[in-house]
C-alpha positions as a Markdown table, in Angstrom:
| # | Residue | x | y | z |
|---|---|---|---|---|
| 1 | Unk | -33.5 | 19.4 | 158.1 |
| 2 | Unk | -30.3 | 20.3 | 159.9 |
| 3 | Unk | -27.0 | 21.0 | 159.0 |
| 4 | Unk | -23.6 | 20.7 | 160.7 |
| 5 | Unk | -22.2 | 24.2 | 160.6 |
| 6 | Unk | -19.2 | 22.8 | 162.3 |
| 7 | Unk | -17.2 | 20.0 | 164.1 |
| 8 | Unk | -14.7 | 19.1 | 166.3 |
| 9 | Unk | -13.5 | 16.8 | 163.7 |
| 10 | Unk | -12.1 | 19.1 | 161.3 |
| 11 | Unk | -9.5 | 19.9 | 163.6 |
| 12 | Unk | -7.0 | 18.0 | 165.5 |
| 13 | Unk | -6.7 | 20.7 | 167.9 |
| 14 | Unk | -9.0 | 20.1 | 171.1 |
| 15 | Unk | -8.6 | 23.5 | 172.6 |
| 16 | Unk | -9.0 | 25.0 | 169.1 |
| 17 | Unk | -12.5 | 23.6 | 168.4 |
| 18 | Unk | -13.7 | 23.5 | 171.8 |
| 19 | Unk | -13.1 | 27.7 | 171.2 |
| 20 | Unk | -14.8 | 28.1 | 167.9 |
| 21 | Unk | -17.7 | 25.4 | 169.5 |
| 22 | Unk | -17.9 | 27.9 | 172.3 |
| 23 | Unk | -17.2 | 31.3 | 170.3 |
| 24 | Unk | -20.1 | 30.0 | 167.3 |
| 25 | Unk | -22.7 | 29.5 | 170.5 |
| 26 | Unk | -22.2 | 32.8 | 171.3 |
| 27 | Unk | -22.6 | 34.0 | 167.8 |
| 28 | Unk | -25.1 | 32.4 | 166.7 |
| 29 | Unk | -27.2 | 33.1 | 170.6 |
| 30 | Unk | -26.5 | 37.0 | 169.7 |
| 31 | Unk | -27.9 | 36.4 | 166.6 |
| 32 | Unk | -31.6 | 34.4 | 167.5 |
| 33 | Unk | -30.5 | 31.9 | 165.8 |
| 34 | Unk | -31.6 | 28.3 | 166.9 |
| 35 | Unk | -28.9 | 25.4 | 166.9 |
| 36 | Unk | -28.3 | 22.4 | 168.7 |
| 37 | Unk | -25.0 | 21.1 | 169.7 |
| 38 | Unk | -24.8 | 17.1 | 169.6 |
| 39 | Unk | -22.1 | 14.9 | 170.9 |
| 40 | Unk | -21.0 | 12.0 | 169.2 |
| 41 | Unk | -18.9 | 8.8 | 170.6 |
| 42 | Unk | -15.8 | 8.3 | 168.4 |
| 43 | Unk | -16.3 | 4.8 | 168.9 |
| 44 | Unk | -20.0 | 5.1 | 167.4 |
| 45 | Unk | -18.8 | 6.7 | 164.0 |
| 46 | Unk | -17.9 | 4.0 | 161.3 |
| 47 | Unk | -14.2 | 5.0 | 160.5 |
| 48 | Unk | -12.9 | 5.3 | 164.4 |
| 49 | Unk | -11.3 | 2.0 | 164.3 |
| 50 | Unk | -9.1 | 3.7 | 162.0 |
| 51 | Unk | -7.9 | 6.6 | 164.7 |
| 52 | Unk | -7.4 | 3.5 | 167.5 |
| 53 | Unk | -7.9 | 3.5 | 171.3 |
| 54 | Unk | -8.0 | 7.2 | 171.4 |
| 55 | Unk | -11.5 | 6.9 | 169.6 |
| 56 | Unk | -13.0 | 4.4 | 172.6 |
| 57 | Unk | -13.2 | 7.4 | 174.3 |
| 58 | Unk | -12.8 | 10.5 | 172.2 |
| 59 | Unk | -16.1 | 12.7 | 171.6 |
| 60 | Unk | -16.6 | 14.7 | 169.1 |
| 61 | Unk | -19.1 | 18.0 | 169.1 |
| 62 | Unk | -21.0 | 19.4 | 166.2 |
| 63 | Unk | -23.2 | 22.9 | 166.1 |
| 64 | Unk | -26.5 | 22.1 | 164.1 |
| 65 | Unk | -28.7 | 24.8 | 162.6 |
| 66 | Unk | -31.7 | 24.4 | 160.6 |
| 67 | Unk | -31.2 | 24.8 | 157.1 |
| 68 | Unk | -33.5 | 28.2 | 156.9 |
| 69 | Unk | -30.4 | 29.2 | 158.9 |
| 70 | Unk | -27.5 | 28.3 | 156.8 |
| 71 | Unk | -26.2 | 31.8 | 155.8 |
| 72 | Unk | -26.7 | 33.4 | 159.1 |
| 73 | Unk | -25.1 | 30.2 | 160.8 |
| 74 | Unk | -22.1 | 30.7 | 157.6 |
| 75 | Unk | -22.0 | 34.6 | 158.7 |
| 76 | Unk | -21.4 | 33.3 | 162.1 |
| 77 | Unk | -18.6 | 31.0 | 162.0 |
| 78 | Unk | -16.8 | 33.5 | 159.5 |
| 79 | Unk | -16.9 | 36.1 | 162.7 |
| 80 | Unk | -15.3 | 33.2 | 165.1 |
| 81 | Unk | -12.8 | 33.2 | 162.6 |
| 82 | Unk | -12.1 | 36.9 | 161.2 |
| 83 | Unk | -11.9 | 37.4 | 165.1 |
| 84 | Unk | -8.1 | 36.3 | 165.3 |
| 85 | Unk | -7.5 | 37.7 | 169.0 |
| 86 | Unk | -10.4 | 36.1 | 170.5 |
| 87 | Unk | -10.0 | 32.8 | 168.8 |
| 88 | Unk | -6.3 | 32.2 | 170.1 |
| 89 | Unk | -7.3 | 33.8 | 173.7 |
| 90 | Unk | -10.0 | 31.6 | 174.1 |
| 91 | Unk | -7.9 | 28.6 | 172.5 |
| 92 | Unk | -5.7 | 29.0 | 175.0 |
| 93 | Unk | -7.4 | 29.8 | 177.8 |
| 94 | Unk | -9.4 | 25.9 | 177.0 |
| 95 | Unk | -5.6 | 24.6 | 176.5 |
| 96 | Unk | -4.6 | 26.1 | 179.7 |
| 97 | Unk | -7.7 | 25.0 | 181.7 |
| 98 | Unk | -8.1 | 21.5 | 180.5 |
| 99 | Unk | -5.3 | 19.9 | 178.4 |
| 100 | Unk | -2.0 | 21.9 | 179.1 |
| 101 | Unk | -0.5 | 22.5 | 183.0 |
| 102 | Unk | 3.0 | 23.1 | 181.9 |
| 103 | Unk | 3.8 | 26.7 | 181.3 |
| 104 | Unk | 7.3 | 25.9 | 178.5 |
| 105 | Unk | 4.2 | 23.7 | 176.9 |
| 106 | Unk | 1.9 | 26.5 | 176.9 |
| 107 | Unk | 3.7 | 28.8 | 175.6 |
| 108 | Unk | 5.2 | 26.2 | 172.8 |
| 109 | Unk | 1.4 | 26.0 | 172.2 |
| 110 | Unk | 1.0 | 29.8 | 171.8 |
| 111 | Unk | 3.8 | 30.6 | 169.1 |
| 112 | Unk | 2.0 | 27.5 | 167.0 |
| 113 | Unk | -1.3 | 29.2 | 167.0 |
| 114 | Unk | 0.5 | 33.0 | 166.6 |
| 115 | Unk | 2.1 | 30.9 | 163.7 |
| 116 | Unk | -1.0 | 29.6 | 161.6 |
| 117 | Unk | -3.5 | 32.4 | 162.4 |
């Protein structure tokens, strides 16, 4: 049996959970652990008519493990996150790359994360 060890859901930061998606891969390859990384259609998940027309074509991304890998996969995610620095670079080097082109916004989107982490 698998477990979801993390998704883009819990955030509402794209650039933010695309870096701890990418950050947890690495983790969890430097550890040999298995895991599987599933995309999901919004529009397929029973409460997307809730979020509107940005679900039509939203995904969403989940990191499995196998449930004999549940600490390991825990001990992992806790590193993406105790790792501060490379969270936020990576953050915004996805927010640079893919959602944000102007630099005022960037930076705007800088201070928030220097704010909450």
């Amino acid at each position: 049996m698998s477990i979801v060890l993390y998704s883009t859901m819990w955030t509402g930061d794209l650039a933010l959970g695309e870096a701890v998606v990418e950050l947890l891969q690495q983790e969890l390859s430097k550890r040999g652990v298995s895991f599987r990384v599933v995309e999901k259609k919004w529009s397929e998940l029973e409460f997307a008519r809730l979020l509107g027309e940005s679900a039509e074509t939203g995904v969403l991304v989940e990191v499995e493990v196998d449930e004999k890998f549940r600490d390991i996969g825990e001990e992992c995610l806790t590193a993406v996150y105790s790792d501060v620095k490379r969270l936020k670079e990576t953050a915004v080097k996805i927010a640079m790359t893919k959602y944000i082109k102007d630099k005022a916004e960037l930076e705007e989107y800088r201070k928030g994360l220097d704010e909450t982490y």
